[in-house]
C-alpha positions as CSV (number, residue, x, y, z in Angstrom):
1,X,-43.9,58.2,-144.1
2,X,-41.2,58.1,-141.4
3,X,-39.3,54.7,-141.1
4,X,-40.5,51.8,-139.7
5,X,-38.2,50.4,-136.5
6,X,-36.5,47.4,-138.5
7,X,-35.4,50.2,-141.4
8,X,-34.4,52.7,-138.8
9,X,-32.2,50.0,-137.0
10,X,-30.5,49.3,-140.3
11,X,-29.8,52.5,-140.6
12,X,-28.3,53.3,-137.2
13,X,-26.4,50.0,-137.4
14,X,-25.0,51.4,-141.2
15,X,-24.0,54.7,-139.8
16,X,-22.6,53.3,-136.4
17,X,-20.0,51.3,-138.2
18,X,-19.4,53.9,-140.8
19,X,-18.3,56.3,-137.9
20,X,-16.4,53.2,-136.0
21,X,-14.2,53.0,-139.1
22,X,-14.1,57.0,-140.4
23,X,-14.1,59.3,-137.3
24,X,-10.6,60.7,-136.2
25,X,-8.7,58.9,-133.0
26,X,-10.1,60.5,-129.5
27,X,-7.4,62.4,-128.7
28,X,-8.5,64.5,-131.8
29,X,-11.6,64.3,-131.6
30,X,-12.2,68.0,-129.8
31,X,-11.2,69.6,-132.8
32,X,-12.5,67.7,-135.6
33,X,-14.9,64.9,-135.2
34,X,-17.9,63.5,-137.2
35,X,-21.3,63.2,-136.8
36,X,-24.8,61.6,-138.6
37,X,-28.2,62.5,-138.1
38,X,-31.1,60.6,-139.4
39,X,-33.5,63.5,-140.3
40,X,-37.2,62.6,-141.6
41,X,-36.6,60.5,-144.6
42,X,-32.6,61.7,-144.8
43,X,-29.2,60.8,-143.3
44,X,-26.8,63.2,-143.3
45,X,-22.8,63.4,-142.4
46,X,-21.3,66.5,-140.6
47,X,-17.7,67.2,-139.8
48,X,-17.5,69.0,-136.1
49,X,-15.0,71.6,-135.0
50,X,-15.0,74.5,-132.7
51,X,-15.6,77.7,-134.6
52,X,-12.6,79.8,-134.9
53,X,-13.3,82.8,-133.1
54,X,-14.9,81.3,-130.3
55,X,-13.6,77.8,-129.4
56,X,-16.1,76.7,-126.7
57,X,-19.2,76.9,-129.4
58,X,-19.0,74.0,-131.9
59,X,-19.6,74.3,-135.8
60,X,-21.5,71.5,-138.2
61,X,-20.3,71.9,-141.4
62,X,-22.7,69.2,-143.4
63,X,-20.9,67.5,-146.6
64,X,-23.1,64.8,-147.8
65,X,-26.7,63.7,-147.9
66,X,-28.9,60.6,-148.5
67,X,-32.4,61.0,-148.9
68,X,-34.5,57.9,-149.0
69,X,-37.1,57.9,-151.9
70,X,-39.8,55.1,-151.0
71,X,-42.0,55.1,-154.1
72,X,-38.8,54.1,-156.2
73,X,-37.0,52.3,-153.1
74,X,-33.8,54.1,-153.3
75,X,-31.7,56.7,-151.4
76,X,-30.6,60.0,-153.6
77,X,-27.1,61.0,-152.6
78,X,-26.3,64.7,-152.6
79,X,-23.4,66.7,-151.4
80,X,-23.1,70.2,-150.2
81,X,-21.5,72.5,-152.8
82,X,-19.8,76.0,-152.2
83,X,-23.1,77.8,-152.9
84,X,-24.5,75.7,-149.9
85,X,-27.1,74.3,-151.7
86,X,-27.1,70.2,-152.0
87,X,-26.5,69.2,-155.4
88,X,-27.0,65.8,-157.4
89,X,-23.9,63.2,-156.7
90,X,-23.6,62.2,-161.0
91,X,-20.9,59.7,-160.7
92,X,-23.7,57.7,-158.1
93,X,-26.9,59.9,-158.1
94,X,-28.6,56.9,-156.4
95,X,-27.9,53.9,-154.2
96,X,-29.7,51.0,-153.1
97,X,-29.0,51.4,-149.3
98,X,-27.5,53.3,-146.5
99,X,-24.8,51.2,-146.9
100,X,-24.1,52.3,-150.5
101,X,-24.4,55.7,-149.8
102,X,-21.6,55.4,-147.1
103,X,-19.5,53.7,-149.7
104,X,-19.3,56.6,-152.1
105,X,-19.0,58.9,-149.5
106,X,-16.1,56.7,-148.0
107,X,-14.5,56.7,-151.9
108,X,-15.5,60.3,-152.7
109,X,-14.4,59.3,-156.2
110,X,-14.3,63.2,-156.7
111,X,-13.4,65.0,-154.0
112,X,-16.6,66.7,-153.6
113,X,-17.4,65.1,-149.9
114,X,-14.1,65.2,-147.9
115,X,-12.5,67.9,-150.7
């Protein structure tokens, strides 16, 4: 069941001010910026760079993932091991909100999110 407009708007209004506060200043921002996307019933955080052999294309490289679990009313957090698989957060495998999620991503208690 996709959100509803009040929970989509919290969301947006989560990630907005979680990018206000963690993106890089412009002048940097053409070679390393970040991103969320709000994708069926996950929200997920991407670093953007241009690609190293050709500059004019841009790369997402995805690092963390929320994905919101209505029967049980909380979001799983995941991050994106070297295997490129998404994997279990186990110091906070699940959060109450958006919010929460962008906390321990903002923390990344163990490197696993910003290395």
């Amino acid at each position: 069941m996709p959100f509803t407009e009040l929970e989509r708007k919290d969301i947006e209004d989560a990630l907005a001010a979680f990018l206000e506060r963690s993106r890089p200043p412009v002048h940097i921002r053409a070679e390393l910026d970040l991103v969320a996307r709000i994708t069926g019933q996950s929200v997920e955080l991407c670093e953007v760079r241009p690609h190293l052999n050709e500059p004019s294309v841009q790369f997402e490289s995805r690092f963390a993932k929320a994905t919101f679990v209505r029967s049980r009313n909380v979001w799983k957090v995941f991050w994106l091991r070297v295997d490129l698989k998404w994997h279990g957060y186990e110091p906070h495998p699940v959060v109450a909100t958006v919010a929460a999620f962008l906390a321990v991503v903002s923390a990344d208690e163990f490197g696993c999110f910003y290395g």
